[in-house]
MDTraj code that builds the backbone (N, CA, C; nanometers):
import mdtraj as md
import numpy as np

residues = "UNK UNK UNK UNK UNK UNK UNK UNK UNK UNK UNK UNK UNK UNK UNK UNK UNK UNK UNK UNK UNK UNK UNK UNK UNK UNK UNK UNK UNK UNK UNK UNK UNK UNK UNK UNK UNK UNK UNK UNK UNK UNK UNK UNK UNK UNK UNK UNK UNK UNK UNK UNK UNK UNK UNK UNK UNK UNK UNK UNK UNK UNK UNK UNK UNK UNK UNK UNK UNK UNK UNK UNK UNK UNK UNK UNK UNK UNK UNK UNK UNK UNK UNK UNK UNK UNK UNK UNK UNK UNK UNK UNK UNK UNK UNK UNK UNK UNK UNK UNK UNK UNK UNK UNK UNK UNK UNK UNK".split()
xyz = np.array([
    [4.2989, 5.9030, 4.7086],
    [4.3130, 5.7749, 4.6449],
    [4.1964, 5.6827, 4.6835],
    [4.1714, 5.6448, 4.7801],
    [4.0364, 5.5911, 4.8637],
    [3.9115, 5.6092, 4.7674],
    [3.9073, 5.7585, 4.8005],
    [3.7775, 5.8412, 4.7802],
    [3.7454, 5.8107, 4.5993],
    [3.9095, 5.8052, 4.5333],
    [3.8407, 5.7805, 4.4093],
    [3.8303, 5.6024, 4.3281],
    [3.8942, 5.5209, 4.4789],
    [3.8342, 5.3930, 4.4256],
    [3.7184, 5.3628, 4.4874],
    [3.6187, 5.4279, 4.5275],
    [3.4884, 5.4279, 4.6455],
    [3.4189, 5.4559, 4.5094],
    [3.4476, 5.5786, 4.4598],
    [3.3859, 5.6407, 4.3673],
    [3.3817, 5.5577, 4.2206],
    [3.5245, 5.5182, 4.2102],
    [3.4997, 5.4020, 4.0880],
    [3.4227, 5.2672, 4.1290],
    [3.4018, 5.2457, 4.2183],
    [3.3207, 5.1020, 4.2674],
    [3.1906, 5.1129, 4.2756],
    [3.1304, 5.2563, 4.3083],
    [3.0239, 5.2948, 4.3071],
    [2.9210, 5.3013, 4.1552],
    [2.9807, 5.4021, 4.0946],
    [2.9831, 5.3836, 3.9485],
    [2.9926, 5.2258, 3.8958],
    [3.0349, 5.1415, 3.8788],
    [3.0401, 5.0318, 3.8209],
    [2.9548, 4.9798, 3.8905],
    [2.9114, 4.9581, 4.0318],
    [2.8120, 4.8943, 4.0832],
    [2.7067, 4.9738, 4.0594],
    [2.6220, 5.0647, 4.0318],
    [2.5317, 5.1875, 3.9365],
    [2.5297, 5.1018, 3.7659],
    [2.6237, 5.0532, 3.7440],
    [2.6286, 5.0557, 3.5597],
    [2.5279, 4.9365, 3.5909],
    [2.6286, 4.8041, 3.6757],
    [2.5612, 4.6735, 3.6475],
    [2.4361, 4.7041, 3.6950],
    [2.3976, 4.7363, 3.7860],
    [2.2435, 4.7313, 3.8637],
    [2.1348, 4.7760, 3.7193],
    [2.1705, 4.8617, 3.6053],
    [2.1068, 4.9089, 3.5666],
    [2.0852, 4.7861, 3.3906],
    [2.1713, 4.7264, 3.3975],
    [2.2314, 4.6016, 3.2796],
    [2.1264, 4.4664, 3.3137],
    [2.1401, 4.4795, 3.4869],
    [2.0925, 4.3646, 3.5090],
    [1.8641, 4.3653, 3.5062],
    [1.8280, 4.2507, 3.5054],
    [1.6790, 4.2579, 3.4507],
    [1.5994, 4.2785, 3.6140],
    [1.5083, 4.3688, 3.5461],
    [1.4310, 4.3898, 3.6871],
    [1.3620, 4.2552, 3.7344],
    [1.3083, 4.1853, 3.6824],
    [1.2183, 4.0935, 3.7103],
    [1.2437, 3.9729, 3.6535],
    [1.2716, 3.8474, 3.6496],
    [1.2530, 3.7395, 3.5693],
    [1.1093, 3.7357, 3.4892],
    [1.1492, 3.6478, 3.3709],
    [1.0078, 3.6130, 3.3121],
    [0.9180, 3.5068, 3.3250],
    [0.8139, 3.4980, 3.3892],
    [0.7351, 3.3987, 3.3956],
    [0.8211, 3.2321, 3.2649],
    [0.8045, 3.1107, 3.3582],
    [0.8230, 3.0063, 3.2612],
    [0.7068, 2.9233, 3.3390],
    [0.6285, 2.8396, 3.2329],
    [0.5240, 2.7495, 3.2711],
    [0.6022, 2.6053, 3.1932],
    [0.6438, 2.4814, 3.2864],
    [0.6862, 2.3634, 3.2186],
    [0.5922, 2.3117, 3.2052],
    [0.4697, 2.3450, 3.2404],
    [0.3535, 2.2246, 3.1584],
    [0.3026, 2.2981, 3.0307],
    [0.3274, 2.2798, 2.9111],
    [0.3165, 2.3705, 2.8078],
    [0.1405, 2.2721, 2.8029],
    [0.0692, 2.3766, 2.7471],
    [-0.0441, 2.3635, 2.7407],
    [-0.0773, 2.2457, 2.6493],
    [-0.1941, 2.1217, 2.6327],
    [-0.1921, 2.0176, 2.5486],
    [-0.2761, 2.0639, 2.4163],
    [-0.3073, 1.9699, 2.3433],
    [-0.3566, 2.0438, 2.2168],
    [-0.3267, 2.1520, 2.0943],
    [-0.2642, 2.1511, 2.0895],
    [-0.1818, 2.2027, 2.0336],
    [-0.0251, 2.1656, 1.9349],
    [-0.1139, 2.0982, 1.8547],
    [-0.0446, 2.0904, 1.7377],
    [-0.1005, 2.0773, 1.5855],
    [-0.0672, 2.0518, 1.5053],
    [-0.0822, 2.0513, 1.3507],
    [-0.1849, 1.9461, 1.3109],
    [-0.2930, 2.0111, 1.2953],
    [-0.4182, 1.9915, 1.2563],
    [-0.4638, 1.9956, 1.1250],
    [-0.5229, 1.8731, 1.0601],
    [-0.5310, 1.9065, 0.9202],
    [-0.6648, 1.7984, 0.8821],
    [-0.7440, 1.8497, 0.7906],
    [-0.8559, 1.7852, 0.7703],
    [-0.8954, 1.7641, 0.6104],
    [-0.9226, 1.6825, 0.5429],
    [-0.9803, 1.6059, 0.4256],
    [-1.1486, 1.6379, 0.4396],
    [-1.1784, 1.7026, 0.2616],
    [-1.3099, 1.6694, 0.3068],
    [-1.3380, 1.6636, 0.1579],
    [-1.4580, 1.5796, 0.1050],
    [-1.4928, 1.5419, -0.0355],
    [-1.5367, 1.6479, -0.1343],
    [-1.4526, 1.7201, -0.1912],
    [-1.5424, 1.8617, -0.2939],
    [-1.4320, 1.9675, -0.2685],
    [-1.3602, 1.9863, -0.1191],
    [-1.3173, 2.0985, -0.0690],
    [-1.1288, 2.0391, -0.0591],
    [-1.0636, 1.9788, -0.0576],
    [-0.9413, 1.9752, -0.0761],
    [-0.8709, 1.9589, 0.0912],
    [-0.7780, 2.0209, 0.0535],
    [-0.7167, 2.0243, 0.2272],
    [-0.7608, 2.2036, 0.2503],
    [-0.7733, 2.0960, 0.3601],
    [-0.7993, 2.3049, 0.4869],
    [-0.7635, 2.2280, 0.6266],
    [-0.6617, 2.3863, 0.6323],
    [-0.5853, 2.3102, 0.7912],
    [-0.6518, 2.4030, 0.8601],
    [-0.7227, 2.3144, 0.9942],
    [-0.8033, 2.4050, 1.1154],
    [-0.6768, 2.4215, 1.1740],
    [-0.5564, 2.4075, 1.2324],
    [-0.4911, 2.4406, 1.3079],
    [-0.5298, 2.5647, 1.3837],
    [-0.5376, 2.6478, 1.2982],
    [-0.5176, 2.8241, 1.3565],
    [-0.6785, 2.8304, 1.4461],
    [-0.7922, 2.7519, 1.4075],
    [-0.9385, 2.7743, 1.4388],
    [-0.9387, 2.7007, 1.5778],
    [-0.8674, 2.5344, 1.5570],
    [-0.8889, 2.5353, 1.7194],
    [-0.7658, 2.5729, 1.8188],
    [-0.6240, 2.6439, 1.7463],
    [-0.5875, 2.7305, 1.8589],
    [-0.6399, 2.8372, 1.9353],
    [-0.7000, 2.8843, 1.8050],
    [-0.7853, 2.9977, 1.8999],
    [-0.9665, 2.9779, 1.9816],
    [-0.9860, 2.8876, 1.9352],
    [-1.0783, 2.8484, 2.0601],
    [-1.0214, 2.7558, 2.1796],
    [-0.8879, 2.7282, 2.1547],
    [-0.8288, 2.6758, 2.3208],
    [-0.7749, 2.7649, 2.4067],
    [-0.7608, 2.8902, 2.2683],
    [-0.7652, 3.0094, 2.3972],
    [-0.8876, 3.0900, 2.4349],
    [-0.9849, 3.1080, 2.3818],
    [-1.0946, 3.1298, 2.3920],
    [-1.1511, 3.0526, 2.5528],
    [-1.1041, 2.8957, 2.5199],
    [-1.1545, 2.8551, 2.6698],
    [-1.0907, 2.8657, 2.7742],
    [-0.9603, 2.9062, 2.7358],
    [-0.8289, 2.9759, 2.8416],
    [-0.9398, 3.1123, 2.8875],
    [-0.9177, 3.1291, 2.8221],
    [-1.0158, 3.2923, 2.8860],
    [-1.0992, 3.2840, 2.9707],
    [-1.2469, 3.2121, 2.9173],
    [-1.3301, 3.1907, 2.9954],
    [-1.3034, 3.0953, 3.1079],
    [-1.2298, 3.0315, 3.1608],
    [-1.2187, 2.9620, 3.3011],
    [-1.1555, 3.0555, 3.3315],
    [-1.0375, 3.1401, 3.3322],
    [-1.0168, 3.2513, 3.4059],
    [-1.0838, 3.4063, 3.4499],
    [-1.1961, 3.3939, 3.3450],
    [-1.3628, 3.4366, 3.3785],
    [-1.3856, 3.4047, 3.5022],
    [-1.4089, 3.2536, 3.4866],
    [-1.5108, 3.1815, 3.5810],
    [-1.4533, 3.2308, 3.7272],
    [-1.3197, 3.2080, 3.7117],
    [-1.2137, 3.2118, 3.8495],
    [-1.2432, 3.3157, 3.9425],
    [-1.2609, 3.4224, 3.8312],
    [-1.2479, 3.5845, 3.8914],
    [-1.1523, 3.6394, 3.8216],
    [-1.0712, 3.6208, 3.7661],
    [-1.0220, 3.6942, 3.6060],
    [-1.0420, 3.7772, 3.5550],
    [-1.0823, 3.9139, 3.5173],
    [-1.1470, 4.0024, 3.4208],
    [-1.0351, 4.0490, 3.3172],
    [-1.0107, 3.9040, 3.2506],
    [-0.9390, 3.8756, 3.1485],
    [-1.0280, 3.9160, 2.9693],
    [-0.9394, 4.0192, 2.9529],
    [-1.0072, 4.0650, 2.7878],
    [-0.9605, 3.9873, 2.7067],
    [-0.8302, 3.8895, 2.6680],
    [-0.7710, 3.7808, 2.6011],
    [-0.6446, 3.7457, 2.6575],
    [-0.6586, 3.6440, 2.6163],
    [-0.5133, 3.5577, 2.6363],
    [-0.4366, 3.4856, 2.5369],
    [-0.2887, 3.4792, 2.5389],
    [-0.2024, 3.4290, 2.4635],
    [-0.1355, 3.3185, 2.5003],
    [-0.0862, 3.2346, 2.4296],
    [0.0595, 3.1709, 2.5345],
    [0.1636, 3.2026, 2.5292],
    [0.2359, 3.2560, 2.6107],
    [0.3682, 3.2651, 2.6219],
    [0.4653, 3.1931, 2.7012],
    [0.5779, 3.1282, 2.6623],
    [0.6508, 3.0872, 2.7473],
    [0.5955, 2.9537, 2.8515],
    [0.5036, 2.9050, 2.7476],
    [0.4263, 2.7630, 2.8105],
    [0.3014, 2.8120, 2.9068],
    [0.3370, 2.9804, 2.9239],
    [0.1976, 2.9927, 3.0486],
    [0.0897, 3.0770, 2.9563],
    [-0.0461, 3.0985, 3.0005],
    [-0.1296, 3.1878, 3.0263],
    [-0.1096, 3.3196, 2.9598],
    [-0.0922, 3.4435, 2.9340],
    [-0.0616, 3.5340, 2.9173],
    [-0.2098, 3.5808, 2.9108],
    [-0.2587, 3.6554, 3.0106],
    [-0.3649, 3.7125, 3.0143],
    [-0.3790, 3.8823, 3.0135],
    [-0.4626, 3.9317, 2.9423],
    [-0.4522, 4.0703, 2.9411],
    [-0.5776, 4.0916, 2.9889],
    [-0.5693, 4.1964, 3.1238],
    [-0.6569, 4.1988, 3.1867],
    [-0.6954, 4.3708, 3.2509],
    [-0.8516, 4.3972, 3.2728],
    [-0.8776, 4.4987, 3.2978],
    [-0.9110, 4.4900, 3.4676],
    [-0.8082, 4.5957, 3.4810],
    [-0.7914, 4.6085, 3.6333],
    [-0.9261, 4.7032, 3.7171],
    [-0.9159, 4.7035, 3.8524],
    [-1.0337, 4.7768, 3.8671],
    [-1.0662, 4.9123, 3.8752],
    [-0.9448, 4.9929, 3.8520],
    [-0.9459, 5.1119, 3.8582],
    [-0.9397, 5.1112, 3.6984],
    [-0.9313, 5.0746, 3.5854],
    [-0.9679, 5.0602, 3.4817],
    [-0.8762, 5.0630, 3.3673],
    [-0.7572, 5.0732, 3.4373],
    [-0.6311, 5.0854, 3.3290],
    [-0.6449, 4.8944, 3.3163],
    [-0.5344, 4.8631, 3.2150],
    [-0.5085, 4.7809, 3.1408],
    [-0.3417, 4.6844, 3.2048],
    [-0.3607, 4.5329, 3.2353],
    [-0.2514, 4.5026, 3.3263],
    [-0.2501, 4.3460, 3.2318],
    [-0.1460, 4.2614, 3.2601],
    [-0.0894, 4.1590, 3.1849],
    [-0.0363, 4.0372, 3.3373],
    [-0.0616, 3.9315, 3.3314],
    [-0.0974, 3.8567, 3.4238],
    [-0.0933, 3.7204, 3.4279],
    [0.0313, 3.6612, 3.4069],
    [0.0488, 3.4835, 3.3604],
    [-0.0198, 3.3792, 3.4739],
    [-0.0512, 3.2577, 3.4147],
    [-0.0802, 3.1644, 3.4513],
    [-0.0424, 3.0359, 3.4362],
    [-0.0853, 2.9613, 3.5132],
    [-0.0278, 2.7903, 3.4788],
    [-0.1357, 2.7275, 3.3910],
    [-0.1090, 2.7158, 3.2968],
    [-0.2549, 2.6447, 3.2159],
    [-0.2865, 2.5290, 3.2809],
    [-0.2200, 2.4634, 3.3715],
    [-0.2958, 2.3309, 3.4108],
    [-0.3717, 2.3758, 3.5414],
    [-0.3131, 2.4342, 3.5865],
    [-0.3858, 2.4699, 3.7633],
    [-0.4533, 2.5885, 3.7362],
    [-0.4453, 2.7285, 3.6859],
    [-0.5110, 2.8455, 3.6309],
    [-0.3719, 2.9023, 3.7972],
    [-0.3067, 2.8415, 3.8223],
    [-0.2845, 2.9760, 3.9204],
    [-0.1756, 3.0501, 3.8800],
    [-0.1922, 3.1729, 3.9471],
    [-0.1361, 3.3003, 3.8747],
    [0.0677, 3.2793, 3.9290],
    [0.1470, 3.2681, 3.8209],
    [0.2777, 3.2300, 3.8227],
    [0.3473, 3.3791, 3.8255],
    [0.2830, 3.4955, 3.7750],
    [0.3153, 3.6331, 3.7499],
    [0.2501, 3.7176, 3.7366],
])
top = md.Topology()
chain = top.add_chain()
for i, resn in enumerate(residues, 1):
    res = top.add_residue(resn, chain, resSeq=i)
    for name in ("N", "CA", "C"):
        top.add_atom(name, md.element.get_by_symbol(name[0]), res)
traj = md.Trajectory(xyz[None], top)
């Protein structure tokens, strides 16, 4: 009787361990600035929204200061308010690596 509530406790403590998340996910509360809805007028040409042109050169300069840092960051995204850097490690495989966009320091 023992042996098989040891055994049922075991098992259920096995199920959850395997339900529950290995790691939390990086959260950054300073969501990065710049970043919003951008739209420009021009005489001949109509509307054209840069939005998408200077998101991606604010990540472009996300990149390069984590260059500068020591980073060997191939691009970056935002996720979850942080950094999301994809980065080449030194043995040469391929690794993923968050940051605080205001401080550059590494949160994950």
């Amino acid at each position: 009787m023992i042996k098989t509530m040891l055994l049922t406790g075991a098992i259920a403590l096995g199920a959850l361990s395997l339900a529950a998340p290995a790691q939390a996910a990086p959260f950054c509360t300073n969501s990065p600035g710049g970043f919003g809805v951008g739209v420009e007028f021009g005489v001949g040409t109509g509307f054209r929204d840069r939005s998408a042109e200077r998101y991606n050169d604010r990540l472009e300069q996300y990149k390069r200061e984590l260059q500068r840092r020591g980073v060997n960051a191939t691009s970056v995204e935002i996720w979850n308010g942080c950094l999301q850097a994809f980065v080449r490690n030194p043995d040469g495989t391929n690794g993923m690596e968050f940051y605080d966009p205001s401080t550059y320091r590494r949160v994950f």
